[in-house]
MOPAC internal coordinates of N, CA, C and O (Angstrom, degrees):
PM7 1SCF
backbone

  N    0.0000 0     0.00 0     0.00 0    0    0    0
  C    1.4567 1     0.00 0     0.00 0    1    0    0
  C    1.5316 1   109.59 1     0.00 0    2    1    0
  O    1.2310 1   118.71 1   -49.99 1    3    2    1
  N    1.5293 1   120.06 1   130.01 1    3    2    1
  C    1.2771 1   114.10 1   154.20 1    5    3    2
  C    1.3456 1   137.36 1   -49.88 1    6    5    3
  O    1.2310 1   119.02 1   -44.32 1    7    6    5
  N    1.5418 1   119.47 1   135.68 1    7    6    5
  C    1.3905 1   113.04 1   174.36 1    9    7    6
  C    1.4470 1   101.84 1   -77.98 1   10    9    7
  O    1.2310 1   124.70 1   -22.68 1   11   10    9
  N    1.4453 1   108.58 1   157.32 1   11   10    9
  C    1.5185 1   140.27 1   164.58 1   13   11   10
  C    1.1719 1   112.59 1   -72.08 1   14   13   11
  O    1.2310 1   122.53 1   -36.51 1   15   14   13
  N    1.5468 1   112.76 1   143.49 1   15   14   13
  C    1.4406 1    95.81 1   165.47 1   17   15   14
  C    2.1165 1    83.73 1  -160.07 1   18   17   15
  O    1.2310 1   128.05 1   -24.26 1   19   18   17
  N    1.2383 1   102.11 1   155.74 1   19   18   17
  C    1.6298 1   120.94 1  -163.11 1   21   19   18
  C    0.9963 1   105.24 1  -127.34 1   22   21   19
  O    1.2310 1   118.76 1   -63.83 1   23   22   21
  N    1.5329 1   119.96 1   116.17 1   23   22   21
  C    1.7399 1   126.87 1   141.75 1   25   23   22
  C    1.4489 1   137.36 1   -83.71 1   26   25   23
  O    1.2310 1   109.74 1   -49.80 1   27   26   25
  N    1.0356 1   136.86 1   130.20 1   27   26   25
  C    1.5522 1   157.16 1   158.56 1   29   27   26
  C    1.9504 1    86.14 1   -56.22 1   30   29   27
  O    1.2310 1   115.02 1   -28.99 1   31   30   29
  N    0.7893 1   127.05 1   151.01 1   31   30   29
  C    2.0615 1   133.36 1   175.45 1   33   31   30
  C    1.9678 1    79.59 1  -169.80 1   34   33   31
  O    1.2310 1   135.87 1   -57.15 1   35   34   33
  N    1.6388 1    86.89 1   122.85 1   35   34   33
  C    1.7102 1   106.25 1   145.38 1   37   35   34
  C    1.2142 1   109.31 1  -121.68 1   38   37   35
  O    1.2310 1   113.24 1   -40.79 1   39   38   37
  N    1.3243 1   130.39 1   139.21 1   39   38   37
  C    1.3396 1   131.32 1  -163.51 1   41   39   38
  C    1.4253 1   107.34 1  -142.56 1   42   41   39
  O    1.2310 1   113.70 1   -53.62 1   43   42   41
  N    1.5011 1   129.52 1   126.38 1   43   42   41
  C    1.2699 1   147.80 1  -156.32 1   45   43   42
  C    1.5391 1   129.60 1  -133.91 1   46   45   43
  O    1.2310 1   112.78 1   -70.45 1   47   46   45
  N    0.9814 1   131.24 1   109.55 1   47   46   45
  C    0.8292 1   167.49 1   178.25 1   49   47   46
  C    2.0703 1   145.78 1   141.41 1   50   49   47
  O    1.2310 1   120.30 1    62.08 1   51   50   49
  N    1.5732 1   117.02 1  -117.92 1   51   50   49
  C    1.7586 1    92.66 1  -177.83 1   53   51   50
  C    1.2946 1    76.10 1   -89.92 1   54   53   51
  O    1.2310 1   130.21 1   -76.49 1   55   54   53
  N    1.8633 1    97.92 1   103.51 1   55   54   53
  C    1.8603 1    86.21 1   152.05 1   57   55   54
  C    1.6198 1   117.64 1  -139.63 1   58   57   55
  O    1.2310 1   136.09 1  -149.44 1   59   58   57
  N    1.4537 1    86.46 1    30.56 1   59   58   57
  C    1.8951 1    99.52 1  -161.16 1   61   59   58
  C    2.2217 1    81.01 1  -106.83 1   62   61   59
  O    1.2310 1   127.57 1   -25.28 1   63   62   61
  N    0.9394 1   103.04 1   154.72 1   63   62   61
  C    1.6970 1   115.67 1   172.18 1   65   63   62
  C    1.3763 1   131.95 1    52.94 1   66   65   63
  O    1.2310 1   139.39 1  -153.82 1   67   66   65
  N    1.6266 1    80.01 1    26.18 1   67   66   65
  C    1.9530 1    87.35 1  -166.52 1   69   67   66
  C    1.6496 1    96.52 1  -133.94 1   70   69   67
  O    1.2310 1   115.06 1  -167.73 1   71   70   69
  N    1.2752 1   126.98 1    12.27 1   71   70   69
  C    1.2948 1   120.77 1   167.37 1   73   71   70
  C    1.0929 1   104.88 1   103.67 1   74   73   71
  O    1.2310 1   116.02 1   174.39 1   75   74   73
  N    1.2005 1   125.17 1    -5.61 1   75   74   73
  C    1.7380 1   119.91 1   173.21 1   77   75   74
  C    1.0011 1   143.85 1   -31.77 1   78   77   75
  O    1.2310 1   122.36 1   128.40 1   79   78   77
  N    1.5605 1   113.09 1   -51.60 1   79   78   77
  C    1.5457 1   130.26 1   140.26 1   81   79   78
  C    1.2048 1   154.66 1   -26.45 1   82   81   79
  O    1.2310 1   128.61 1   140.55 1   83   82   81
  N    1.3885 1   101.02 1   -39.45 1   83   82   81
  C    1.3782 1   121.73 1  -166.75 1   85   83   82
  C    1.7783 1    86.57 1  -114.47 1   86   85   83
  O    1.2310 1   113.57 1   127.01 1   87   86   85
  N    1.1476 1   129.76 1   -52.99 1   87   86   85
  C    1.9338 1   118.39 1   168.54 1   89   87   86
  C    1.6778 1   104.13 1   -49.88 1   90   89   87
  O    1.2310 1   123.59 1   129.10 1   91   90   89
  N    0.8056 1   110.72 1   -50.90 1   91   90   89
  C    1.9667 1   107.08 1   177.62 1   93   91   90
  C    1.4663 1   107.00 1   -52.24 1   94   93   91
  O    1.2310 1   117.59 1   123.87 1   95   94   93
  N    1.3986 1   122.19 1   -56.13 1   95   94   93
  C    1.5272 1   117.17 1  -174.32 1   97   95   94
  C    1.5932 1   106.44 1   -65.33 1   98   97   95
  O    1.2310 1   116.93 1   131.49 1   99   98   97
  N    1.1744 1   123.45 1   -48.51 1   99   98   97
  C    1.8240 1   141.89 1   154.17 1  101   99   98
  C    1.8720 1   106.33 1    -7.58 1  102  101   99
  O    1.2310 1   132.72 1   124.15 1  103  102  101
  N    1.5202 1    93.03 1   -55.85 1  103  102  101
  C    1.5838 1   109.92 1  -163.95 1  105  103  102
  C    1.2734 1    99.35 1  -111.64 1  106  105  103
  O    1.2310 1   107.58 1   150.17 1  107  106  105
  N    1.3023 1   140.77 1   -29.83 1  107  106  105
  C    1.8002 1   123.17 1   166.18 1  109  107  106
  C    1.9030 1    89.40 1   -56.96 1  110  109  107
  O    1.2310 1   100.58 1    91.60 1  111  110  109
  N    1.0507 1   152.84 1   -88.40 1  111  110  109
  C    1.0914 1   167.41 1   -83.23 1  113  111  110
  C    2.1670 1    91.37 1  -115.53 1  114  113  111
  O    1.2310 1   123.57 1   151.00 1  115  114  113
  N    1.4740 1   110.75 1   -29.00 1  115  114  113
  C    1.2422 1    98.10 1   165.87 1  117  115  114
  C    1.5903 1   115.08 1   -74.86 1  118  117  115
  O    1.2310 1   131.72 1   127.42 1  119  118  117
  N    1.6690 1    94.98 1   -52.58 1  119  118  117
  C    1.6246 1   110.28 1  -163.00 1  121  119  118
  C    1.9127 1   104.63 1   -55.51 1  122  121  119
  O    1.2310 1   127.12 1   145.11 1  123  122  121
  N    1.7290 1   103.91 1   -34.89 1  123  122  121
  C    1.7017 1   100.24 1   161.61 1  125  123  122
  C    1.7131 1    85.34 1    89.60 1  126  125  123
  O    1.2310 1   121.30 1  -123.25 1  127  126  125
  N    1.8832 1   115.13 1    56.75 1  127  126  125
  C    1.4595 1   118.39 1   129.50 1  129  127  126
  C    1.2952 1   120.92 1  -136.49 1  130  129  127
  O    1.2310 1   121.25 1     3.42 1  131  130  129
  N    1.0820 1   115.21 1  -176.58 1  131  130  129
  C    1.3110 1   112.36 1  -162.53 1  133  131  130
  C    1.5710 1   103.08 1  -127.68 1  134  133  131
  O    1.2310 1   122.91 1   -19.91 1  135  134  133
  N    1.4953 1   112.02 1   160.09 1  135  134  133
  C    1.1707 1   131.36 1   173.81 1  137  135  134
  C    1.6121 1   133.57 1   147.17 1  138  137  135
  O    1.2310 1   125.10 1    54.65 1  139  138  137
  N    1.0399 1   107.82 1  -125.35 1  139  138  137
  C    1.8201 1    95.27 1   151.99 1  141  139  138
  C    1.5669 1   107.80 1  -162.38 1  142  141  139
  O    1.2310 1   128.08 1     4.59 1  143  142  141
  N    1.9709 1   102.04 1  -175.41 1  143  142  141
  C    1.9971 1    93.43 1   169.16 1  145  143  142
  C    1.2611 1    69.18 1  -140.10 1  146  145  143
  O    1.2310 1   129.83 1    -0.02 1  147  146  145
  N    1.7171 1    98.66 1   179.98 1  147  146  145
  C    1.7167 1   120.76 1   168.61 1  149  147  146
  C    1.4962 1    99.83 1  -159.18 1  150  149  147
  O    1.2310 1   127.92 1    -2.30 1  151  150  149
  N    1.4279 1   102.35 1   177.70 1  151  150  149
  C    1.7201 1   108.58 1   176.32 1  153  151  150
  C    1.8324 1    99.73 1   -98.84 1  154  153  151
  O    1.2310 1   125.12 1   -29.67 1  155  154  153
  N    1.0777 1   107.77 1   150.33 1  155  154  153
  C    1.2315 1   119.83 1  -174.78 1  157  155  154
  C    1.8407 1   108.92 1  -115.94 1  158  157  155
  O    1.2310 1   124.19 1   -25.57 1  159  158  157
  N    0.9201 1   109.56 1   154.43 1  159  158  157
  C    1.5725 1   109.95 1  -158.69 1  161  159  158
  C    1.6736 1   107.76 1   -79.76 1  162  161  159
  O    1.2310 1   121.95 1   167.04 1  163  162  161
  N    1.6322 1   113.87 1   -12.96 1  163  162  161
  C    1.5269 1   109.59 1   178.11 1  165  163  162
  C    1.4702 1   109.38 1   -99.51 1  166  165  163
  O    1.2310 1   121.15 1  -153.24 1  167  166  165
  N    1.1878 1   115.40 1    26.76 1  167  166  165
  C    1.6310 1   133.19 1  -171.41 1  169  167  166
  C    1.4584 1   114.06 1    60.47 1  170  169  167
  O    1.2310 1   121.09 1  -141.56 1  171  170  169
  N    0.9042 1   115.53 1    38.44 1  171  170  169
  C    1.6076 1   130.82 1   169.88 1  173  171  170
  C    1.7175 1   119.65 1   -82.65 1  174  173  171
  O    1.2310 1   108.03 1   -10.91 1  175  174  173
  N    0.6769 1   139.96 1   169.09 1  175  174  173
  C    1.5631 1   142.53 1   142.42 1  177  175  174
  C    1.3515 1   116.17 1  -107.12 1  178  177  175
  O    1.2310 1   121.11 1   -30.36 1  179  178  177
  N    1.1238 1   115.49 1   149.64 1  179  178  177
  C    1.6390 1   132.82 1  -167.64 1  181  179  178
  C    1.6502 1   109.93 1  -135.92 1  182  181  179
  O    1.2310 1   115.46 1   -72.55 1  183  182  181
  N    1.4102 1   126.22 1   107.45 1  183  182  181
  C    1.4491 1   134.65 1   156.47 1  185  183  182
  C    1.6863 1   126.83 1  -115.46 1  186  185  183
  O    1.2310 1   134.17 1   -29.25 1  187  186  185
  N    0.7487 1    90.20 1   150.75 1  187  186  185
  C    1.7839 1   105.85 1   179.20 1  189  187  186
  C    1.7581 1    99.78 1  -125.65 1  190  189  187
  O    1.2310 1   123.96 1   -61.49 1  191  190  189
  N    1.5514 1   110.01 1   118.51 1  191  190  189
  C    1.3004 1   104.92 1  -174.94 1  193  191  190
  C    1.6578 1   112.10 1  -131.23 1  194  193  191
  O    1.2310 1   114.85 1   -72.61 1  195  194  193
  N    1.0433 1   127.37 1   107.39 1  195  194  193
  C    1.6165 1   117.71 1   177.85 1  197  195  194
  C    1.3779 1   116.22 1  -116.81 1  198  197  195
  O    1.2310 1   125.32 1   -30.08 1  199  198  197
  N    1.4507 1   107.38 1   149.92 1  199  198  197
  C    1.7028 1   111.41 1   171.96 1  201  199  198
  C    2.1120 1    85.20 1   156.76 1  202  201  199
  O    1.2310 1   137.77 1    16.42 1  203  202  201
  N    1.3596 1    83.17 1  -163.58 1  203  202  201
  C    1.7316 1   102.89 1  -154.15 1  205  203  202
  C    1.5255 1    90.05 1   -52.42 1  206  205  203
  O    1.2310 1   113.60 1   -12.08 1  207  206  205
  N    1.3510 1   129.71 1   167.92 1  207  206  205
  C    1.4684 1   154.39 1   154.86 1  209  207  206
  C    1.3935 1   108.05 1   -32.13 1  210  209  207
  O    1.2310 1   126.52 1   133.87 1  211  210  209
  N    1.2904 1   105.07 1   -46.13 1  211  210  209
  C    1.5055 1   103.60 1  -140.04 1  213  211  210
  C    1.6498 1    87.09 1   -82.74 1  214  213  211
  O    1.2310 1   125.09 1   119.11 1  215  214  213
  N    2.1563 1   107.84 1   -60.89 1  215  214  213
  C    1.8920 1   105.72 1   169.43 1  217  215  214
  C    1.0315 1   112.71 1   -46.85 1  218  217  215
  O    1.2310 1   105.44 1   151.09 1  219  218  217
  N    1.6559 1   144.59 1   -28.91 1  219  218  217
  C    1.2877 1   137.96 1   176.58 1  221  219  218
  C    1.7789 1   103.13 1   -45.26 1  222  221  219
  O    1.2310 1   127.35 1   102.81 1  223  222  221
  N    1.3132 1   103.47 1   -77.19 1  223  222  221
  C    1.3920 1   135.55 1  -179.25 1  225  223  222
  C    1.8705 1   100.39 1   -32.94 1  226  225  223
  O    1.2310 1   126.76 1   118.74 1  227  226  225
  N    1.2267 1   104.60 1   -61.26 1  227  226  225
  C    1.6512 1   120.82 1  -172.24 1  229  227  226
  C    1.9643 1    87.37 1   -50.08 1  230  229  227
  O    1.2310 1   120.62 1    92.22 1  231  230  229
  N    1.3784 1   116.42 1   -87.78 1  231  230  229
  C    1.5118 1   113.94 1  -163.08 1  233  231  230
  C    1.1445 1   125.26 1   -71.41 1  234  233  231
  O    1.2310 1   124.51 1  -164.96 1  235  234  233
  N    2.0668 1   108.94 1    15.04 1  235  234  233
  C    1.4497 1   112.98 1   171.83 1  237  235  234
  C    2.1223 1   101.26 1   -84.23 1  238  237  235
  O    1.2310 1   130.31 1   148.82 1  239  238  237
  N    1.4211 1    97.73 1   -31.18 1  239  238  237
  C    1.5326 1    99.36 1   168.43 1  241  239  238
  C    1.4498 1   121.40 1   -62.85 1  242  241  239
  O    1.2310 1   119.05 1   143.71 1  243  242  241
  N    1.5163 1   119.41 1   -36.29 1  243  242  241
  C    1.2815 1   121.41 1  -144.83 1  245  243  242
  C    2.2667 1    75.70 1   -78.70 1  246  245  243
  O    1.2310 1   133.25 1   124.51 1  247  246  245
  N    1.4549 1    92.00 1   -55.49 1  247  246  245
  C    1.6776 1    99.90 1  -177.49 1  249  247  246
  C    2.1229 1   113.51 1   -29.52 1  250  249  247
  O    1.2310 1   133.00 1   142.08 1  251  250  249
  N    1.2536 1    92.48 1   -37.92 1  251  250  249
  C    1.7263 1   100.49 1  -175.88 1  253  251  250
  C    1.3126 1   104.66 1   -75.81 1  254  253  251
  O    1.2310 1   120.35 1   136.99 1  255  254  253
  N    1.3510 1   116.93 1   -43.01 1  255  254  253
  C    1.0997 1   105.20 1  -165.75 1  257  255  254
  C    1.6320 1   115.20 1  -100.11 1  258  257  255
  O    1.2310 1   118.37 1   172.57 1  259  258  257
  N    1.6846 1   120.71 1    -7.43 1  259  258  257
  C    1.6360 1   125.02 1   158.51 1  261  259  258
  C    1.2976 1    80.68 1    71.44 1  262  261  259
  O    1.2310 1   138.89 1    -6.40 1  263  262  261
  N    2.0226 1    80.98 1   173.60 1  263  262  261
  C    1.3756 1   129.54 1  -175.16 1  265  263  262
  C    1.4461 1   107.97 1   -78.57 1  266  265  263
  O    1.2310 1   119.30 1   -25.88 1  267  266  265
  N    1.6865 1   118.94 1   154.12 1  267  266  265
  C    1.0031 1   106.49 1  -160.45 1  269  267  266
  C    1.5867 1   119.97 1   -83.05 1  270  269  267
  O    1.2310 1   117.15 1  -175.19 1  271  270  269
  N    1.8329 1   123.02 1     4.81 1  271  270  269
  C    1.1418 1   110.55 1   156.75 1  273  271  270
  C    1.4666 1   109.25 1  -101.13 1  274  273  271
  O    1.2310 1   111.36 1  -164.39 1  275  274  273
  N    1.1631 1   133.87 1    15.61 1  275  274  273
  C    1.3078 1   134.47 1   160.19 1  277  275  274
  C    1.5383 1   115.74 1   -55.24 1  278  277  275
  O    1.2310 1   126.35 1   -20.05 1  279  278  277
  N    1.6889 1   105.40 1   159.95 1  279  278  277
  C    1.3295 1   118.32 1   165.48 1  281  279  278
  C    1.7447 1    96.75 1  -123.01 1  282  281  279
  O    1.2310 1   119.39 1   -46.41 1  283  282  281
  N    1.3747 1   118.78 1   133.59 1  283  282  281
  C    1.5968 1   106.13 1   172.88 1  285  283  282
  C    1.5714 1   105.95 1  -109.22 1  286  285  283
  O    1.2310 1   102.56 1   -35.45 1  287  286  285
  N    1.1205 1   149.56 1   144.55 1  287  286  285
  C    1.3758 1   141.02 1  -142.66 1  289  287  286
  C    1.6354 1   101.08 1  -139.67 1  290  289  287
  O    1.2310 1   126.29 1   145.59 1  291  290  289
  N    1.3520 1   105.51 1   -34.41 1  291  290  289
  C    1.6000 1   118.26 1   172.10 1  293  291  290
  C    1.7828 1   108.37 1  -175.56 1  294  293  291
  O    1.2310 1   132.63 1   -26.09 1  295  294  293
  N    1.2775 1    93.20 1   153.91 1  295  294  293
  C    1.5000 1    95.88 1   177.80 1  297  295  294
  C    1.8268 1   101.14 1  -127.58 1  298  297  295
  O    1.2310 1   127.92 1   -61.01 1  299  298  297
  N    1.1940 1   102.35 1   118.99 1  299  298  297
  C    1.6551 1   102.09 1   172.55 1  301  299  298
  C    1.8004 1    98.55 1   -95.64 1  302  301  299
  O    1.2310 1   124.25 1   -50.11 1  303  302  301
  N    1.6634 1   109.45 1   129.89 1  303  302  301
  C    1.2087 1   117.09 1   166.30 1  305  303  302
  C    1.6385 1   118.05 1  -105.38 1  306  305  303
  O    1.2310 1   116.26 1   -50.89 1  307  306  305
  N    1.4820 1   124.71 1   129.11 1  307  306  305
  C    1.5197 1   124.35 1  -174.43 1  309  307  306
  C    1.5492 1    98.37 1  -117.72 1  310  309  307
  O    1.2310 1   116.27 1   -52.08 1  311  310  309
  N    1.3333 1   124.70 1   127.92 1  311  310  309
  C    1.3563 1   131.22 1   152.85 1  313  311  310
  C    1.0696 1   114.51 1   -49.95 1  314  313  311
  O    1.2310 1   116.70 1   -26.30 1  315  314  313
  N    1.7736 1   123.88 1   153.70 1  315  314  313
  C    1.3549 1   131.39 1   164.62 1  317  315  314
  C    1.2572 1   100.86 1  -166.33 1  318  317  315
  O    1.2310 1   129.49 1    -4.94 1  319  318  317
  N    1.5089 1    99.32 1   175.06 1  319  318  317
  C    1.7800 1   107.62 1  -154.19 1  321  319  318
  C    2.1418 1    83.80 1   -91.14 1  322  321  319
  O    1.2310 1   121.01 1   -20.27 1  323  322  321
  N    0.9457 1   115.68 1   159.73 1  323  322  321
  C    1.5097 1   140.68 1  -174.68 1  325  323  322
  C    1.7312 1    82.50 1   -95.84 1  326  325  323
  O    1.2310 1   134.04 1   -41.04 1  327  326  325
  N    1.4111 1    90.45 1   138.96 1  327  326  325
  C    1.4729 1   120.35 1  -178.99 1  329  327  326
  C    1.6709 1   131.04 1  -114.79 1  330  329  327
  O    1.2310 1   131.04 1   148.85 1  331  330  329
  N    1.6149 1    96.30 1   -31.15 1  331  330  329
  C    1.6030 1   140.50 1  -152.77 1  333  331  330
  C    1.7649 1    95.13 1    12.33 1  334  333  331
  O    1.2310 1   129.91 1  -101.63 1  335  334  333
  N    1.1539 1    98.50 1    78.37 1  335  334  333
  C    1.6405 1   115.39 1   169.33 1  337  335  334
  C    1.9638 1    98.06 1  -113.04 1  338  337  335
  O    1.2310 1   119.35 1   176.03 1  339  338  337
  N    1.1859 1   118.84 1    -3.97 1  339  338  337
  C    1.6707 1    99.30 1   168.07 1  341  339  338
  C    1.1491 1   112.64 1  -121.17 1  342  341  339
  O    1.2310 1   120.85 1   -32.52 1  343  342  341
  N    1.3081 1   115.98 1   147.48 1  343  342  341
  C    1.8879 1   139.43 1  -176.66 1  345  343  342
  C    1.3052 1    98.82 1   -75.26 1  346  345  343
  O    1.2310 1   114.76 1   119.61 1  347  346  345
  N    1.2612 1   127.54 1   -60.39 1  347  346  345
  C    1.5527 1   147.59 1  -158.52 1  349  347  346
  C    1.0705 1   121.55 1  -107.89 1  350  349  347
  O    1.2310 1   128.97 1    47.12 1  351  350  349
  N    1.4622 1   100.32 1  -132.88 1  351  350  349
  C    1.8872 1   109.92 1   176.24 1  353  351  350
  C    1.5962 1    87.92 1   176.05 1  354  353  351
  O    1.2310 1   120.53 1   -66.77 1  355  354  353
  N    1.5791 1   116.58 1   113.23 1  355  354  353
  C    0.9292 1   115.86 1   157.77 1  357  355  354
  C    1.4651 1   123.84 1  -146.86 1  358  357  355
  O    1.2310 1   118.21 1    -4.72 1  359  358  357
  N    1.3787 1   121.01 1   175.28 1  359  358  357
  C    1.2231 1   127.18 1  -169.48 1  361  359  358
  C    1.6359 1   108.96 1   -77.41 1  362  361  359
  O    1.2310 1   122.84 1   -53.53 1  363  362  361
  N    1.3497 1   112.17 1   126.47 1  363  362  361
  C    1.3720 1   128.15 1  -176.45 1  365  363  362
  C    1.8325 1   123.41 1  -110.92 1  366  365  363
  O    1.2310 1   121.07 1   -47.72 1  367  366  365
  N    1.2012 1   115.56 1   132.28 1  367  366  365
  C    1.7225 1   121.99 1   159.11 1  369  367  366
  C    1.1542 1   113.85 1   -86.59 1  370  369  367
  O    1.2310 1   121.28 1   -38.14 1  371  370  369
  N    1.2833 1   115.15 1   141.86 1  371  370  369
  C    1.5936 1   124.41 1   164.98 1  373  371  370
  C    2.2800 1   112.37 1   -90.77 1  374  373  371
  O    1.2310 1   138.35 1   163.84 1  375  374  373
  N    1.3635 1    82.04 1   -16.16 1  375  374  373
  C    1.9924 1    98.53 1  -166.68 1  377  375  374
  C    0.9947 1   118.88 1   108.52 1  378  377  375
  O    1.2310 1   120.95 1  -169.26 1  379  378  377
  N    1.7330 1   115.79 1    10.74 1  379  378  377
  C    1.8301 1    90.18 1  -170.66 1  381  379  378
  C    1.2976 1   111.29 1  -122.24 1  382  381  379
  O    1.2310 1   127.73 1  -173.06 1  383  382  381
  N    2.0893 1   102.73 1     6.94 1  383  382  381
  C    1.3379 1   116.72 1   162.29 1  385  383  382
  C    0.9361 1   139.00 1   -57.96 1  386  385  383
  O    1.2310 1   134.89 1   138.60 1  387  386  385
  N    1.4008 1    88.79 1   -41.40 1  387  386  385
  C    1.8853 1   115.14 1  -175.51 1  389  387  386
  C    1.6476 1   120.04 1   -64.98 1  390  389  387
  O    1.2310 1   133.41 1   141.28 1  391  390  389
  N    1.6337 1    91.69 1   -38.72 1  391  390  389
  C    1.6606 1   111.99 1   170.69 1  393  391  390
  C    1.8762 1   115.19 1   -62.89 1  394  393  391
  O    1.2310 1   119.31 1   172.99 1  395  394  393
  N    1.0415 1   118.92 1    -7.01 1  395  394  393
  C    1.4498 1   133.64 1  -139.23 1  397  395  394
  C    1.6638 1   115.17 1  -139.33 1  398  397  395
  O    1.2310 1   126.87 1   144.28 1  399  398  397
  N    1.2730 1   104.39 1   -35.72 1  399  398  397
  C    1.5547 1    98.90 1  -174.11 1  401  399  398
  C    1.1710 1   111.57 1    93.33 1  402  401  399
  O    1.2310 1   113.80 1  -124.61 1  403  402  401
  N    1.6979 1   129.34 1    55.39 1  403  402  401
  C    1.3058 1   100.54 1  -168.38 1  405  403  402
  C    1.5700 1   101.80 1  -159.17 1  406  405  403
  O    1.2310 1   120.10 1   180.00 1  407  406  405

């Protein structure tokens, strides 16, 4: 069996209203890990991504290099311990979208 392994990804730049979200879940769900992203309220993007090294590795590129009307400006990556608490990979709210338009 493969080991797990989990990223924390904040990702910065135009990546809020341009489909970012929904191409990331598109491509976690090809590359085959799981977890989720969301929009974050300082115009950031926010993912949590787990599964083998290698899909880790695969949608830590796809993350640098964004959607194709994206701009990616920097990607901060944080280690964390693997949980395997997700089935999928999907797009997530925190509540402060909904308040917001976004």
């Amino acid at each position: 069996m493969t080991s797990r392994i989990r990223r924390r990804v904040i990702v910065s730049g135009r990546v809020q209203g341009v489909a970012f979200r929904a191409c990331a879940r598109s491509a976690a769900r090809n590359i085959g890990v799981s977890g989720w992203v969301r929009n974050r309220p300082d115009g950031t993007v926010e993912a949590v991504i787990e599964g083998s090294a290698e899909n880790v590795g695969s949608m830590l590129a796809w993350l640098k290099k964004g959607a194709s009307h994206s701009r990616v400006d920097d990607v901060l990556v944080f280690d964390e311990k693997p949980s395997g608490e997700f089935t999928d990979f999907e797009i997530t709210f925190d509540g402060w979208e909904f308040f917001h338009g976004r």
